[in-house]
PDB file of N, CA, C and O in Angstrom:
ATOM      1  N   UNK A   1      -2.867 -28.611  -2.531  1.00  0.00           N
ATOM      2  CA  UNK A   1      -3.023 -27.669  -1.451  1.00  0.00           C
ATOM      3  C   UNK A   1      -1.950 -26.578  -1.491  1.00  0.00           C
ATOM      4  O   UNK A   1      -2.111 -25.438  -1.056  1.00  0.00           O
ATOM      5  N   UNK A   2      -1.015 -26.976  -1.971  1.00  0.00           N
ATOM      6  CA  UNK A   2       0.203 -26.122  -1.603  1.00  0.00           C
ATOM      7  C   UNK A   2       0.253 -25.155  -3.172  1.00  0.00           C
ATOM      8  O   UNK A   2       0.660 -23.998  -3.066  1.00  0.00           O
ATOM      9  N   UNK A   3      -0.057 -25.533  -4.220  1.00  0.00           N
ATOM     10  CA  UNK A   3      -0.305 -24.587  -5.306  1.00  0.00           C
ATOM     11  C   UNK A   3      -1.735 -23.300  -4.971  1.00  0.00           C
ATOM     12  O   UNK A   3      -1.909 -22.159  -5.400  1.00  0.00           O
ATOM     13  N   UNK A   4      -2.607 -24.251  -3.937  1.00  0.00           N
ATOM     14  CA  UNK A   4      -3.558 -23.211  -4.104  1.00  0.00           C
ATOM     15  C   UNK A   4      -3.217 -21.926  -2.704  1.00  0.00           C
ATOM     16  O   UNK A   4      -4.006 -21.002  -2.507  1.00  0.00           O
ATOM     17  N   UNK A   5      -2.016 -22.104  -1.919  1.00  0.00           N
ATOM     18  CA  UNK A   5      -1.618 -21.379  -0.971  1.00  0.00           C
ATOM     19  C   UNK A   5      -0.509 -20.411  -1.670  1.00  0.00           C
ATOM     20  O   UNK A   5      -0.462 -19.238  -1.301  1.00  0.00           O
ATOM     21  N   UNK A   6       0.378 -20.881  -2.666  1.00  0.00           N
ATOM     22  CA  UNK A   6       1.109 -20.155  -3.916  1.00  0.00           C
ATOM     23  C   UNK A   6       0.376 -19.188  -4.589  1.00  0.00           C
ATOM     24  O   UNK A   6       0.744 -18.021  -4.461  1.00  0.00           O
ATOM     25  N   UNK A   7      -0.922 -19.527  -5.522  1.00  0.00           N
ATOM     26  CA  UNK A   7      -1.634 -18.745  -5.878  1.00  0.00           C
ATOM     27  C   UNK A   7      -2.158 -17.423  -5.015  1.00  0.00           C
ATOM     28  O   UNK A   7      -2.321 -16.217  -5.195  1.00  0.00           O
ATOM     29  N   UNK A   8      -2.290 -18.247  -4.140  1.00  0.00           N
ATOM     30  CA  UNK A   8      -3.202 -16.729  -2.936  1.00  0.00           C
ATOM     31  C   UNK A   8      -2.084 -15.965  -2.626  1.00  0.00           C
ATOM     32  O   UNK A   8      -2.148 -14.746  -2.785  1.00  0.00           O
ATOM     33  N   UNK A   9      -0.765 -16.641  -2.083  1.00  0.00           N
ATOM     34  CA  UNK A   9       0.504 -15.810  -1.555  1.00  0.00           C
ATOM     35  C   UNK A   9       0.541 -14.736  -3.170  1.00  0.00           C
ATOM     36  O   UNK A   9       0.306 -13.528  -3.137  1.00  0.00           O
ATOM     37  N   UNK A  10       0.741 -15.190  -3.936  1.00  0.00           N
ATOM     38  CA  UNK A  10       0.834 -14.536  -5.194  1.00  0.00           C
ATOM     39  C   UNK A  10      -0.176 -13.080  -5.237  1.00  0.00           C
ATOM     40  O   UNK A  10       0.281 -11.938  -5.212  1.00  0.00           O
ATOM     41  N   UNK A  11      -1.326 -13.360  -5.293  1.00  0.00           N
ATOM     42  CA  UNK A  11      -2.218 -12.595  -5.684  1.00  0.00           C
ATOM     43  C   UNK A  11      -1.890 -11.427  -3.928  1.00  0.00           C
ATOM     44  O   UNK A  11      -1.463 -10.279  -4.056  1.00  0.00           O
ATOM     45  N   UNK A  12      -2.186 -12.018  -2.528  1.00  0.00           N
ATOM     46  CA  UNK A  12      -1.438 -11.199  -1.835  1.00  0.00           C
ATOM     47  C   UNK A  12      -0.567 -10.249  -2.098  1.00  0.00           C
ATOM     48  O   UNK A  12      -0.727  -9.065  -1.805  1.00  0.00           O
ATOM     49  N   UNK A  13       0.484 -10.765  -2.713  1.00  0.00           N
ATOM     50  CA  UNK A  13       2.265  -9.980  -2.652  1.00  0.00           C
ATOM     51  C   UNK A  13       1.940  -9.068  -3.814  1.00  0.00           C
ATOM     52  O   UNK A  13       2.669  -8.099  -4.023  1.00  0.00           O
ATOM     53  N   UNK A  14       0.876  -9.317  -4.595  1.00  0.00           N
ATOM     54  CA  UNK A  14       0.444  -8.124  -5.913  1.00  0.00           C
ATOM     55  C   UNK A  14      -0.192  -7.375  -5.407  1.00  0.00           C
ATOM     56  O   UNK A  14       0.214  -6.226  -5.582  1.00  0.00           O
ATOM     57  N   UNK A  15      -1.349  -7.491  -4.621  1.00  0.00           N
ATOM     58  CA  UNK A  15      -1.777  -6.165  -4.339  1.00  0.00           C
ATOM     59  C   UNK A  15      -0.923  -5.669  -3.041  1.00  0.00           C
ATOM     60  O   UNK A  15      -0.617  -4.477  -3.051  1.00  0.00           O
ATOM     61  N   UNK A  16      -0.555  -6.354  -2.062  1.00  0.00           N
ATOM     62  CA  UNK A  16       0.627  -5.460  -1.090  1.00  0.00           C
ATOM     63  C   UNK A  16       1.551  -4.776  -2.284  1.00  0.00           C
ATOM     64  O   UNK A  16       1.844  -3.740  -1.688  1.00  0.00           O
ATOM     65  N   UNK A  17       2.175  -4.668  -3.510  1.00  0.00           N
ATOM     66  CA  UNK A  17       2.886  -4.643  -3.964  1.00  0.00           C
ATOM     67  C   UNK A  17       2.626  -2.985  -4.586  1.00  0.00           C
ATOM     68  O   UNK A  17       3.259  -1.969  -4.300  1.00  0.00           O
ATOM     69  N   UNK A  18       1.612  -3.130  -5.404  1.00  0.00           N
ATOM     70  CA  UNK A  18       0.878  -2.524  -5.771  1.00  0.00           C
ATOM     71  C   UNK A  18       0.333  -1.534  -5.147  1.00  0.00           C
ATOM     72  O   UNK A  18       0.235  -0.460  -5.742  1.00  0.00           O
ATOM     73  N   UNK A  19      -0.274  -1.706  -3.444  1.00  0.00           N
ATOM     74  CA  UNK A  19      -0.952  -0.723  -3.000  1.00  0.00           C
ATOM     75  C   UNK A  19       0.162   0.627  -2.297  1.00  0.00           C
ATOM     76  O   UNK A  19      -0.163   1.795  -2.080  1.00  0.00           O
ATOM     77  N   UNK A  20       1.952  -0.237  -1.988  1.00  0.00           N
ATOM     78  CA  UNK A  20       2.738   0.254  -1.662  1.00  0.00           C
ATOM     79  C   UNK A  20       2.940   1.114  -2.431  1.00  0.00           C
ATOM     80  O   UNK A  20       2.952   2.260  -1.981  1.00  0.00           O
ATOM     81  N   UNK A  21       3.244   0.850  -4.279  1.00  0.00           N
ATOM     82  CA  UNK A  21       3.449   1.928  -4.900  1.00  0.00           C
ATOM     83  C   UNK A  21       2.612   3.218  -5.042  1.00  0.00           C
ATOM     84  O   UNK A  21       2.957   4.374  -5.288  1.00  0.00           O
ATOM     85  N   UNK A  22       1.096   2.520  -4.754  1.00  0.00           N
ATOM     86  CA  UNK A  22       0.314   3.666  -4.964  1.00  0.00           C
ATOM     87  C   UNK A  22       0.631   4.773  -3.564  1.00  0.00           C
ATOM     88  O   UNK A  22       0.628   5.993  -3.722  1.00  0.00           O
ATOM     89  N   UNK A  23       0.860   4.205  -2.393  1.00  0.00           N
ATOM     90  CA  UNK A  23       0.908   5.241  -1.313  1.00  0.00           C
ATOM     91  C   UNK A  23       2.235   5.989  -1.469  1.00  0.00           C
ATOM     92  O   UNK A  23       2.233   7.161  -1.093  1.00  0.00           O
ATOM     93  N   UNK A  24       3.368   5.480  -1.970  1.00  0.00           N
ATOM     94  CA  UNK A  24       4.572   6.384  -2.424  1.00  0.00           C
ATOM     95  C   UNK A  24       4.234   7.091  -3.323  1.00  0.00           C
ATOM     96  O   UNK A  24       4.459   8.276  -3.080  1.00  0.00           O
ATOM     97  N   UNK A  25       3.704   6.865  -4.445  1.00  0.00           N
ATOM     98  CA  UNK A  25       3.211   8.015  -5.545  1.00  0.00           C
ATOM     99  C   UNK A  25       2.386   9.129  -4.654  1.00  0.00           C
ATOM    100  O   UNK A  25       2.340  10.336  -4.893  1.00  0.00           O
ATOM    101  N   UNK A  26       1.759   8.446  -3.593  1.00  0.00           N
ATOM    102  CA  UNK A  26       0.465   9.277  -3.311  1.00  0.00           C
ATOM    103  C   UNK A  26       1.782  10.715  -2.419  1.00  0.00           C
ATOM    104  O   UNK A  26       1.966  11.930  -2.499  1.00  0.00           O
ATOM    105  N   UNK A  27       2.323   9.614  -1.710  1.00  0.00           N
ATOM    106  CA  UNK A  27       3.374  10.485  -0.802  1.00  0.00           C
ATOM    107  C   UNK A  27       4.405  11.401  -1.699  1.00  0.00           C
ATOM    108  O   UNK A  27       4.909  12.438  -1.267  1.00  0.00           O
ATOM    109  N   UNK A  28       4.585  10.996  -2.691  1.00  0.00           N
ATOM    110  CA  UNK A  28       5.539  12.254  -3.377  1.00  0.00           C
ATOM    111  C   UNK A  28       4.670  13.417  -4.080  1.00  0.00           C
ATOM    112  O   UNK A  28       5.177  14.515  -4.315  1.00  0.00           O
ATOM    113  N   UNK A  29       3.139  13.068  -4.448  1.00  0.00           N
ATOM    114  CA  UNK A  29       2.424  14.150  -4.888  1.00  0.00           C
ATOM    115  C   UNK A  29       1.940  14.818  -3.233  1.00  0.00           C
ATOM    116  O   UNK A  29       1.005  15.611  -3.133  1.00  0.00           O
ATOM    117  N   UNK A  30       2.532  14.468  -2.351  1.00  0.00           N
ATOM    118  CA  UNK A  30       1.973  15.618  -1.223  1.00  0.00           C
ATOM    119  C   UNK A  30       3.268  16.566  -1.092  1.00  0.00           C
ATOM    120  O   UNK A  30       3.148  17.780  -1.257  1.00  0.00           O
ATOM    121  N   UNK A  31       3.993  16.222  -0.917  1.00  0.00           N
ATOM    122  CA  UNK A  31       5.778  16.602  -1.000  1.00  0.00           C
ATOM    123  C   UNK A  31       5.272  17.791  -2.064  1.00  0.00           C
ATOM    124  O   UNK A  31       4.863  18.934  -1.862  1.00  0.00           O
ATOM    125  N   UNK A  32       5.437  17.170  -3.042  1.00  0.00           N
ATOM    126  CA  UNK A  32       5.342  18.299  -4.570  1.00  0.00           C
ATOM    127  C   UNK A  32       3.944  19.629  -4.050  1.00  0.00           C
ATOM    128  O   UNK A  32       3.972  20.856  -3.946  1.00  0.00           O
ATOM    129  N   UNK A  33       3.075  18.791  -3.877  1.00  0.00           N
ATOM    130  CA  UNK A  33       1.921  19.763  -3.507  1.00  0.00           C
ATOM    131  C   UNK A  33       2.472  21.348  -2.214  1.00  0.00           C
ATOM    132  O   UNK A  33       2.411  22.559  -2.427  1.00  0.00           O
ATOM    133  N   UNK A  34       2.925  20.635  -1.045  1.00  0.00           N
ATOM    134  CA  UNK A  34       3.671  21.098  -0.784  1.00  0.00           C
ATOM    135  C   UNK A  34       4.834  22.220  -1.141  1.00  0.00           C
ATOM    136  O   UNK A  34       4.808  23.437  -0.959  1.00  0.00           O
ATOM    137  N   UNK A  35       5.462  21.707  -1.490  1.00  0.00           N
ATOM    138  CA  UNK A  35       6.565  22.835  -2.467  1.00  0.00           C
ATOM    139  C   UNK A  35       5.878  23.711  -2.901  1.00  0.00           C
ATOM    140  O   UNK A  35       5.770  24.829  -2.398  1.00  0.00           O
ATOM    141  N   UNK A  36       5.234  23.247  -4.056  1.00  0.00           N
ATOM    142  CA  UNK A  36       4.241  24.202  -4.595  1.00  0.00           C
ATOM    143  C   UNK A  36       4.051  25.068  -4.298  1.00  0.00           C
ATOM    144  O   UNK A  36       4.516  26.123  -4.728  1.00  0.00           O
ATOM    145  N   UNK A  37       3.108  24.858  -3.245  1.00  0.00           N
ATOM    146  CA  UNK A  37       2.089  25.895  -2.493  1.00  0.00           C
ATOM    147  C   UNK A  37       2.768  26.962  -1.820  1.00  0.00           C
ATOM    148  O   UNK A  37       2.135  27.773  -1.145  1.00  0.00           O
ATOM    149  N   UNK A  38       4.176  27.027  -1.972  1.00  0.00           N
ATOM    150  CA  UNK A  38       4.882  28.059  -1.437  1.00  0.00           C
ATOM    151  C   UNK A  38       5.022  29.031  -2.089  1.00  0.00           C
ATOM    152  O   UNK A  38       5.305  30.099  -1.546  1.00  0.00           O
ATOM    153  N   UNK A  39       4.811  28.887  -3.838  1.00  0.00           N
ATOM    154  CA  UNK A  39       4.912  29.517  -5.183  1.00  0.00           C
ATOM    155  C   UNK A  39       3.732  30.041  -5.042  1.00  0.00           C
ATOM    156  O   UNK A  39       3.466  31.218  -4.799  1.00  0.00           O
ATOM    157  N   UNK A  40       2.731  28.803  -5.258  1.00  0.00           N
ATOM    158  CA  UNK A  40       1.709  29.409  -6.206  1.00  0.00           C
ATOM    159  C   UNK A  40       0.605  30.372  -5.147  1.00  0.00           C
ATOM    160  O   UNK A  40       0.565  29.859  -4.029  1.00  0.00           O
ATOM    161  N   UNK A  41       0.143  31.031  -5.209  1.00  0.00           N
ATOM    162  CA  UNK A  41      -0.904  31.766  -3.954  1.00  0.00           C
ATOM    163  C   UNK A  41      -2.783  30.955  -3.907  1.00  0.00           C
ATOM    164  O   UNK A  41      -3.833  31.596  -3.868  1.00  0.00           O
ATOM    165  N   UNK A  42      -2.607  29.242  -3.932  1.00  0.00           N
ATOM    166  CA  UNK A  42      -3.532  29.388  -4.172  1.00  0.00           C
ATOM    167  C   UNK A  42      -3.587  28.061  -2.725  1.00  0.00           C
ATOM    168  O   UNK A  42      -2.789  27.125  -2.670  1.00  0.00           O
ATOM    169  N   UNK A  43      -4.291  28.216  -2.073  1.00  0.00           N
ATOM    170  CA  UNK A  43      -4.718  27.083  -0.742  1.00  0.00           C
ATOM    171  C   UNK A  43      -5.161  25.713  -1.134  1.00  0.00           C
ATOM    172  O   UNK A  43      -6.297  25.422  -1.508  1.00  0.00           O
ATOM    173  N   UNK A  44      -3.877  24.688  -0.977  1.00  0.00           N
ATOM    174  CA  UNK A  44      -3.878  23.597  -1.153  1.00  0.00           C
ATOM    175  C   UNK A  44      -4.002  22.458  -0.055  1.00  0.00           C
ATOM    176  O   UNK A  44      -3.865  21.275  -0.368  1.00  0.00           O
ATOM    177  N   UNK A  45      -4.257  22.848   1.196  1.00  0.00           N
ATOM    178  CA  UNK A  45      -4.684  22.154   2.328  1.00  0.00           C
ATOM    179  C   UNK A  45      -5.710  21.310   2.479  1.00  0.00           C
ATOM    180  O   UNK A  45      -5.504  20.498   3.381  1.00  0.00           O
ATOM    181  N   UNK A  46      -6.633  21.208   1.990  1.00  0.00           N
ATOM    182  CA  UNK A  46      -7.819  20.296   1.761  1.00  0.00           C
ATOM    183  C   UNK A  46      -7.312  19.349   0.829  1.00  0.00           C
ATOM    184  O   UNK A  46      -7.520  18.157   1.054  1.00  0.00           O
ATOM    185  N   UNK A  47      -6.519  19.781  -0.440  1.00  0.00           N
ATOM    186  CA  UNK A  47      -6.562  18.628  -1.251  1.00  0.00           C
ATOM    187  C   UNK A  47      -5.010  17.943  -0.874  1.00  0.00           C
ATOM    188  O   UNK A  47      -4.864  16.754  -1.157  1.00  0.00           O
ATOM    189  N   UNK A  48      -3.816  18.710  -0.217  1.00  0.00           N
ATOM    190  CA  UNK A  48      -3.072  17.468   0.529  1.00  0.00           C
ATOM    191  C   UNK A  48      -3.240  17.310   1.626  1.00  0.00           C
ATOM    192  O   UNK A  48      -2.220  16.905   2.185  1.00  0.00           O
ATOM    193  N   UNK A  49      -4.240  17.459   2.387  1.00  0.00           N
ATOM    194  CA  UNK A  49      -4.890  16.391   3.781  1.00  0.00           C
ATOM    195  C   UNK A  49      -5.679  15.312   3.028  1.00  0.00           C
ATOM    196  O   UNK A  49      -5.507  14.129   3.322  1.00  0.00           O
ATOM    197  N   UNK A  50      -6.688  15.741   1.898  1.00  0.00           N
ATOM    198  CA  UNK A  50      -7.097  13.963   1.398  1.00  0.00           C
ATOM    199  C   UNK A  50      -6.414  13.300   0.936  1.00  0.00           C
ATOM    200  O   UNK A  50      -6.867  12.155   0.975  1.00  0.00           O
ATOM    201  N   UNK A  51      -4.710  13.405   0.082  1.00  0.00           N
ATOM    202  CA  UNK A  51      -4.059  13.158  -0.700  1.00  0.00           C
ATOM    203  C   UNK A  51      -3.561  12.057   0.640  1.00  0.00           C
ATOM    204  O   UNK A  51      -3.726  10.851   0.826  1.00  0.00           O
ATOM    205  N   UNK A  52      -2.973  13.004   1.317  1.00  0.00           N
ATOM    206  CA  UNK A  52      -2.636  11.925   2.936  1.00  0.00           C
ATOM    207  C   UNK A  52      -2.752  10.776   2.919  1.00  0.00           C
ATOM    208  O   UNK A  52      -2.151   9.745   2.615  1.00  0.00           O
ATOM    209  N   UNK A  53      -4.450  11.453   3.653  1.00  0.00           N
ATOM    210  CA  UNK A  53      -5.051  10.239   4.016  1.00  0.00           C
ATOM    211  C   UNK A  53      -5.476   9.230   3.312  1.00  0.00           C
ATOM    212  O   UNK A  53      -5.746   8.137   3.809  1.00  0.00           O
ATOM    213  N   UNK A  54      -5.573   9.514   2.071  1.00  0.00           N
ATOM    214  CA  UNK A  54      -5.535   8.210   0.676  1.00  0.00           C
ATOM    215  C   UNK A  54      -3.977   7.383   0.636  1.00  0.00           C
ATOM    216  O   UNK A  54      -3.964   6.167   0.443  1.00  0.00           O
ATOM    217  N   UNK A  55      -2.668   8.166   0.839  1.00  0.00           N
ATOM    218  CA  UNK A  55      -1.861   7.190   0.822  1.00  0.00           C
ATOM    219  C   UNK A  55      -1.567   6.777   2.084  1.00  0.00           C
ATOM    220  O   UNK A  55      -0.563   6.072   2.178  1.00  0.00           O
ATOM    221  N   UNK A  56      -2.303   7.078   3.301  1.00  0.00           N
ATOM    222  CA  UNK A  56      -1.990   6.192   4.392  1.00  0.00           C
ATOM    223  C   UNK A  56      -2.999   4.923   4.458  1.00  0.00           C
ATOM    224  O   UNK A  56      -2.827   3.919   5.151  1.00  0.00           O
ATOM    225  N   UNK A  57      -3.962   5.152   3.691  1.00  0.00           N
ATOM    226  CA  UNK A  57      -4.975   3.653   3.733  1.00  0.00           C
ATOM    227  C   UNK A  57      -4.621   3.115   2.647  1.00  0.00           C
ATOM    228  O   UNK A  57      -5.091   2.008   2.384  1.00  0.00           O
ATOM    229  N   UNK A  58      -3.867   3.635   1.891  1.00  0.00           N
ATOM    230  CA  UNK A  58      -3.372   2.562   0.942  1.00  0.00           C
ATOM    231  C   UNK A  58      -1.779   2.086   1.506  1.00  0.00           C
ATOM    232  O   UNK A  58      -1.042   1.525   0.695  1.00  0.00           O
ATOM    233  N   UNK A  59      -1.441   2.256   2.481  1.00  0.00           N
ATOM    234  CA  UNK A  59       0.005   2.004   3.207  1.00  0.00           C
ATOM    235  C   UNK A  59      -0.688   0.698   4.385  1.00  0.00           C
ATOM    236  O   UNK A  59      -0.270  -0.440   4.596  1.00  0.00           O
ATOM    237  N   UNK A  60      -1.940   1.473   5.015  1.00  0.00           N
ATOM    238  CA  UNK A  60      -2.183   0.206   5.741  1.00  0.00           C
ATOM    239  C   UNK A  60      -3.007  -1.144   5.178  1.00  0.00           C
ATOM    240  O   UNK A  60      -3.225  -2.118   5.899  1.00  0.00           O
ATOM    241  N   UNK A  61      -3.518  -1.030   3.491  1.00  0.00           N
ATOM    242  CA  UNK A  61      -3.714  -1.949   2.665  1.00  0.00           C
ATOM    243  C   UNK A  61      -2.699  -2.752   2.483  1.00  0.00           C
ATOM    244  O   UNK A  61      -2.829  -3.972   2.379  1.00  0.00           O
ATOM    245  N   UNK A  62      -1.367  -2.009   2.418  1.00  0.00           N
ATOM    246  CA  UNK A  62      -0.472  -2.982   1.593  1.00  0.00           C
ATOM    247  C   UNK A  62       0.291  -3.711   2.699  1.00  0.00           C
ATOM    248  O   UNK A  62       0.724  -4.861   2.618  1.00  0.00           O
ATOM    249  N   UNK A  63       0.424  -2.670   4.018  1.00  0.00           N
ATOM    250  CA  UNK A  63       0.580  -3.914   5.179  1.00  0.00           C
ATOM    251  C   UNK A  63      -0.389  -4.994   5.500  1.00  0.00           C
ATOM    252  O   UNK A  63       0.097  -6.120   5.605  1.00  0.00           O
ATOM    253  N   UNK A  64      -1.219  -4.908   5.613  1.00  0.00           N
ATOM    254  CA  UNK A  64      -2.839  -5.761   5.868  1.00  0.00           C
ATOM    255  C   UNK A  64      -2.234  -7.166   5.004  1.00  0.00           C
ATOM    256  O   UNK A  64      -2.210  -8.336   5.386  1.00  0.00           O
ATOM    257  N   UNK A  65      -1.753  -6.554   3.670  1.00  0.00           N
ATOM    258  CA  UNK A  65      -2.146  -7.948   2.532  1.00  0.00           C
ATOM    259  C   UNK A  65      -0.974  -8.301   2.809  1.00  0.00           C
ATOM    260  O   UNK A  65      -1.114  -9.486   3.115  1.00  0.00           O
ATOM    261  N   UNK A  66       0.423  -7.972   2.932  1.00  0.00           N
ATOM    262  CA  UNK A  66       1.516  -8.203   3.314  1.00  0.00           C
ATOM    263  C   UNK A  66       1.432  -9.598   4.624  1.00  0.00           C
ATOM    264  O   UNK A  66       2.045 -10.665   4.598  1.00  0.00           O
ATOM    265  N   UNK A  67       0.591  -9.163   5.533  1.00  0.00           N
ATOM    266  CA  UNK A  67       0.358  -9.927   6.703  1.00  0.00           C
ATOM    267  C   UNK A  67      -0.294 -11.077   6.426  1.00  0.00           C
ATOM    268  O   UNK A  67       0.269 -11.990   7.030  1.00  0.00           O
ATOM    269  N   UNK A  68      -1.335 -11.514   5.716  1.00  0.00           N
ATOM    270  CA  UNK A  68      -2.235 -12.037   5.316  1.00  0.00           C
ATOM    271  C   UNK A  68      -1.209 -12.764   4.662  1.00  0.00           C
ATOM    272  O   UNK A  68      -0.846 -13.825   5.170  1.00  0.00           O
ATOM    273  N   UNK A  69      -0.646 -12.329   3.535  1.00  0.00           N
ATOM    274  CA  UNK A  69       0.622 -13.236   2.833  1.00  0.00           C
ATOM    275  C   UNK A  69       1.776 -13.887   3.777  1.00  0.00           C
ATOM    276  O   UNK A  69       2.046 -15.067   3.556  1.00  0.00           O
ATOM    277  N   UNK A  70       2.254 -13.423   4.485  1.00  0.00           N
ATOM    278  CA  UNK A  70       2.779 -14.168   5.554  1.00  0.00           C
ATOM    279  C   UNK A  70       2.534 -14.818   6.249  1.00  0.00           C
ATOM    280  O   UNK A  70       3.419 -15.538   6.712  1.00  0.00           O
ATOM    281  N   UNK A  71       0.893 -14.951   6.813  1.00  0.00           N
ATOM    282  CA  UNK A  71       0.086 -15.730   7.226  1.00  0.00           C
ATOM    283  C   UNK A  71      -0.327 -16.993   6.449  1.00  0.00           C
ATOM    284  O   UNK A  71      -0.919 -17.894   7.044  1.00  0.00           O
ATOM    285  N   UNK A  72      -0.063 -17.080   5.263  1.00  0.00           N
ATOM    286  CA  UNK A  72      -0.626 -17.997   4.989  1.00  0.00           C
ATOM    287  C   UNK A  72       0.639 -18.751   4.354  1.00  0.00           C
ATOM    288  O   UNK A  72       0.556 -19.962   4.146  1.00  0.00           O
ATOM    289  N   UNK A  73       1.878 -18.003   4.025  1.00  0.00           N
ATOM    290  CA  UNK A  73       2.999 -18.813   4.222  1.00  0.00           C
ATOM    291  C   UNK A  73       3.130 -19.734   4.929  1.00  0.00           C
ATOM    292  O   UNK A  73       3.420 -20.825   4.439  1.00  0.00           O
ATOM    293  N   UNK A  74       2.948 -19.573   6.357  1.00  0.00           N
ATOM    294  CA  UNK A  74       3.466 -20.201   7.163  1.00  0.00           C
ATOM    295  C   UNK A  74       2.631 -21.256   7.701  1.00  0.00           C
ATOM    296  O   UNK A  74       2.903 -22.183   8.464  1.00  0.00           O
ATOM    297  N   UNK A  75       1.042 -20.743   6.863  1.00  0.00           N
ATOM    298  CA  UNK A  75       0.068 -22.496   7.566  1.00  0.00           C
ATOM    299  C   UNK A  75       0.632 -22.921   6.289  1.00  0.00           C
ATOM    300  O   UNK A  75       0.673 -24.138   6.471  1.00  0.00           O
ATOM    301  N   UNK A  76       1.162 -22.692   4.942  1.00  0.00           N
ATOM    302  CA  UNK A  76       0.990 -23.992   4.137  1.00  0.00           C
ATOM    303  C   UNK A  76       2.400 -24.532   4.192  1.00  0.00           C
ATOM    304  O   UNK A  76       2.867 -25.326   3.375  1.00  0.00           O
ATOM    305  N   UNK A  77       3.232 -23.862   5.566  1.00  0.00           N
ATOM    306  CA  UNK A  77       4.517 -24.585   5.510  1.00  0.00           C
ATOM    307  C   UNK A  77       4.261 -25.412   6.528  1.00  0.00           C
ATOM    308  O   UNK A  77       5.009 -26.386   6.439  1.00  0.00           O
ATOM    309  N   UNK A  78       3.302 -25.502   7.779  1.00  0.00           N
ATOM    310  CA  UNK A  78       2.898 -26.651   8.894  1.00  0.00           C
ATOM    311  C   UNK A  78       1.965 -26.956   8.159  1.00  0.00           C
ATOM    312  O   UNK A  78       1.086 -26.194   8.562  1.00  0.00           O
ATOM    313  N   UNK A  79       1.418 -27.694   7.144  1.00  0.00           N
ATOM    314  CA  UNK A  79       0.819 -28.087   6.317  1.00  0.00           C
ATOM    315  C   UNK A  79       1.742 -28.967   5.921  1.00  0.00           C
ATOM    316  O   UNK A  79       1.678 -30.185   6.087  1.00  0.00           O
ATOM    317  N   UNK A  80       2.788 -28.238   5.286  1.00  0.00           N
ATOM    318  CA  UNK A  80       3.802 -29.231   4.505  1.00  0.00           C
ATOM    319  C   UNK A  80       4.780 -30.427   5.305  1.00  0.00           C
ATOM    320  O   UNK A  80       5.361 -31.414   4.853  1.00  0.00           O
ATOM    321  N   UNK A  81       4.673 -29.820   6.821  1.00  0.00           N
ATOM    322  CA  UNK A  81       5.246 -30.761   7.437  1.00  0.00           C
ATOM    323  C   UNK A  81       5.131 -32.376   7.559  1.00  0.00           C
ATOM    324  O   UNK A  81       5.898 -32.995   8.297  1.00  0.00           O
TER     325      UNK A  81
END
């Protein structure tokens, strides 16, 4: 029981892990986009409002699985009792 609550915590903490990096990547290409657009004369507002909102659902993915992983920490530790 307790290997197959390891495994899941595992596979959890990879994609929380994972989806975090993707929303920081996502968040420094809005930053950059940003900057940018101060240079270049060309209207970049549509594509960093979706850029956004792609790394904020991948921010509340990686909390979601984060939770879920903590959640299930803690039944397979009153489990273990």
């Amino acid at each position: 029981m307790l290997l197959l609550a390891a495994e899941r915590r595992s596979r959890l903490i990879n994609v929380s892990i994972t989806l975090s990096t993707i929303a920081a990547l996502l968040v420094a290409l809005v930053v950059a986009l940003l900057f940018a657009s101060t240079f270049v004369p060309i209207n970049l507002a549509g594509s960093v409002a979706l850029i956004f909102v792609l790394a904020m659902t991948a921010l509340v993915g990686a909390l979601l699985s984060f939770l879920l992983e903590v959640r299930v920490a803690i039944a397979a530790l009153r489990i273990g009792q």
